[in-house]
C-alpha positions as YAML, in Angstrom:
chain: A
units: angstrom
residues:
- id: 1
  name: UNK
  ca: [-15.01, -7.35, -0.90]
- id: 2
  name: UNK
  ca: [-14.16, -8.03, -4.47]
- id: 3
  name: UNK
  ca: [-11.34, -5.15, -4.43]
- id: 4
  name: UNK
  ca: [-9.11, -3.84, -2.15]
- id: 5
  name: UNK
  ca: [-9.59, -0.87, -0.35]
- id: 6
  name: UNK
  ca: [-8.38, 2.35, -1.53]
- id: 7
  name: UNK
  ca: [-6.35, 3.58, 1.53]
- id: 8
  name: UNK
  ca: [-5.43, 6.56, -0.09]
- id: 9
  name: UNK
  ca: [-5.42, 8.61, -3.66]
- id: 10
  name: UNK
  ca: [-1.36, 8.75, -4.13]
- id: 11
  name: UNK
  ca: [1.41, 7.10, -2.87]
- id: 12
  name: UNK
  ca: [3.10, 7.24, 0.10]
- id: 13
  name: UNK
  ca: [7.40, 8.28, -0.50]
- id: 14
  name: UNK
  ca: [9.45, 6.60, 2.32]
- id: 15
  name: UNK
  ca: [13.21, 5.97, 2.69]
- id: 16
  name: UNK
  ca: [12.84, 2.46, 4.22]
- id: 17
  name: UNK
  ca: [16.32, 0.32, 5.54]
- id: 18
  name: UNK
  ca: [17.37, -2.53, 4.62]
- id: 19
  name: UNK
  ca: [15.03, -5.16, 5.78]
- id: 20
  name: UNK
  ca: [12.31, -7.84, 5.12]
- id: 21
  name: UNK
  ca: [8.84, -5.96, 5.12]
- id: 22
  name: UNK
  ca: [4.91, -6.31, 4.23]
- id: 23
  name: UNK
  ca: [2.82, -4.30, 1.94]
- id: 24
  name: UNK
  ca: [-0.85, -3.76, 2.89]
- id: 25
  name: UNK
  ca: [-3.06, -5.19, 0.19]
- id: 26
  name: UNK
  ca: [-5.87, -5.06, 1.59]
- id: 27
  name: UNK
  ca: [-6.03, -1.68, 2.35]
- id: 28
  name: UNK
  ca: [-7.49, -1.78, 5.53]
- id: 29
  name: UNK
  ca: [-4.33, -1.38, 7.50]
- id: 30
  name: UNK
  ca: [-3.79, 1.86, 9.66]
- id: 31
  name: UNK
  ca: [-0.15, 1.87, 9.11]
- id: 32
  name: UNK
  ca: [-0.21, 2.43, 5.44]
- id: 33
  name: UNK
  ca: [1.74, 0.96, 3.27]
- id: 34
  name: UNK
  ca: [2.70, -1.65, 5.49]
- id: 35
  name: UNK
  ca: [0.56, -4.81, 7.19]
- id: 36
  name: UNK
  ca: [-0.95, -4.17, 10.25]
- id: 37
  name: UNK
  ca: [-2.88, -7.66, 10.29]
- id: 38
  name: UNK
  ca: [-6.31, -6.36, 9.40]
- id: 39
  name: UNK
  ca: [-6.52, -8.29, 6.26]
- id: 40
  name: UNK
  ca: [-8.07, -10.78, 8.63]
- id: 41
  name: UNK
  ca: [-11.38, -9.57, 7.97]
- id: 42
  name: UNK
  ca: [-10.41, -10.09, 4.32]
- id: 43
  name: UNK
  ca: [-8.67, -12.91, 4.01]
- id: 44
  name: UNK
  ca: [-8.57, -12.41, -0.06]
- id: 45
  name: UNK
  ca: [-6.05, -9.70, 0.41]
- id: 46
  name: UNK
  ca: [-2.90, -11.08, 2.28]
- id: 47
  name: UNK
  ca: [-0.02, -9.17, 2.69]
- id: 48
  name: UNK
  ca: [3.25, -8.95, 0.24]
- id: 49
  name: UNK
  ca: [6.45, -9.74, 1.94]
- id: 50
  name: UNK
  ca: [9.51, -7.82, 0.31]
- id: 51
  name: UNK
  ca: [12.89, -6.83, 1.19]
- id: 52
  name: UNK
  ca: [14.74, -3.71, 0.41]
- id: 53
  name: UNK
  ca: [18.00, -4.10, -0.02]
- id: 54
  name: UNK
  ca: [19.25, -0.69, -0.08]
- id: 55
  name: UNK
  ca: [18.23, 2.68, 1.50]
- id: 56
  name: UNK
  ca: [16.29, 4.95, -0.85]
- id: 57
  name: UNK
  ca: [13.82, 6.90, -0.95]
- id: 58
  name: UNK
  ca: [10.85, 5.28, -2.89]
- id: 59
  name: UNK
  ca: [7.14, 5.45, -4.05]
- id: 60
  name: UNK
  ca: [4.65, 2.92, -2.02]
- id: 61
  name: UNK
  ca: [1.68, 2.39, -3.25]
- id: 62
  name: UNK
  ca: [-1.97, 2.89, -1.61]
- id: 63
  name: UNK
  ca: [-4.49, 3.00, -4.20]
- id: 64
  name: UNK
  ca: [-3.74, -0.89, -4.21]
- id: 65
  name: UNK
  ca: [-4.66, -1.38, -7.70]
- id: 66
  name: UNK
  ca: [-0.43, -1.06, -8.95]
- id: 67
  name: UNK
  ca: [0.53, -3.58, -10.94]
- id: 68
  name: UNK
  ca: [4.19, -3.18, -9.88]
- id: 69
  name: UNK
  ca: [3.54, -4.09, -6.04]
- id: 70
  name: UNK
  ca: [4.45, -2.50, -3.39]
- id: 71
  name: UNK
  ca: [5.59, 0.37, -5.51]
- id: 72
  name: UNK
  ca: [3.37, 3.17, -7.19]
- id: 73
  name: UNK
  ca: [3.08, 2.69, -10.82]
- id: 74
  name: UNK
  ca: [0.85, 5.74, -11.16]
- id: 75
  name: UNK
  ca: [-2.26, 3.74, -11.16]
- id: 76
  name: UNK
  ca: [-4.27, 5.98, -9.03]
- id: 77
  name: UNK
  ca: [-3.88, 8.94, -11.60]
- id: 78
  name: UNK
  ca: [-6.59, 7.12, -13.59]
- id: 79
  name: UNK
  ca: [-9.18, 5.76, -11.07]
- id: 80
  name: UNK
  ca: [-12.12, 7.69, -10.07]
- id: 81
  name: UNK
  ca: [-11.81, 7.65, -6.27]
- id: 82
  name: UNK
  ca: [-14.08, 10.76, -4.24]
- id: 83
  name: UNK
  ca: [-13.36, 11.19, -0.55]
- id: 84
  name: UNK
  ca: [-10.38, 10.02, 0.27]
- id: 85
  name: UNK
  ca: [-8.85, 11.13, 3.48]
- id: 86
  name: UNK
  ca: [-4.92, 11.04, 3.59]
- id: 87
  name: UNK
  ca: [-3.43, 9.18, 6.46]
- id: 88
  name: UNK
  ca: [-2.09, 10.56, 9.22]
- id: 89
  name: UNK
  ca: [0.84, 9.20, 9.87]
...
């Protein structure tokens, strides 16, 4: 796997708390945006640790192509990505 997987065409808009967490960049992770440890298969694609600092509601990315990780940068306005299910969270 050269690129991550597209987990989803859009972000996902989440009000997280304060806290240490970790983005999905692999995209294989069924608890999008965050890690769920299935990058294992991928080991190219390791998770980002961040923190948040403050509650608000913000913009996670998981196209996985943003170049302002974890947040959406709009990115996945521009890719050409066909059958995307949303997640169910």
């Amino acid at each position: 796997m050269d690129k991550p997987t597209t987990a989803n065409n859009g972000p996902i808009k989440l009000e997280l708390e304060p806290g240490t967490y970790f983005w999905c960049r692999c995209g294989l992770s069924k608890n999008q945006p965050f890690c769920d440890g299935s990058h294992n298969r991928e080991k190219k694609f390791l998770p980002l640790e961040f923190r948040v600092t403050e509650k608000r509601l913000r913009s996670y990315c998981c196209c996985k192509q943003t170049k302002d990780s974890p947040y959406c940068d709009g990115t996945h306005k521009t890719l050409k990505i066909e059958n995307i299910e949303p997640p169910k969270f």
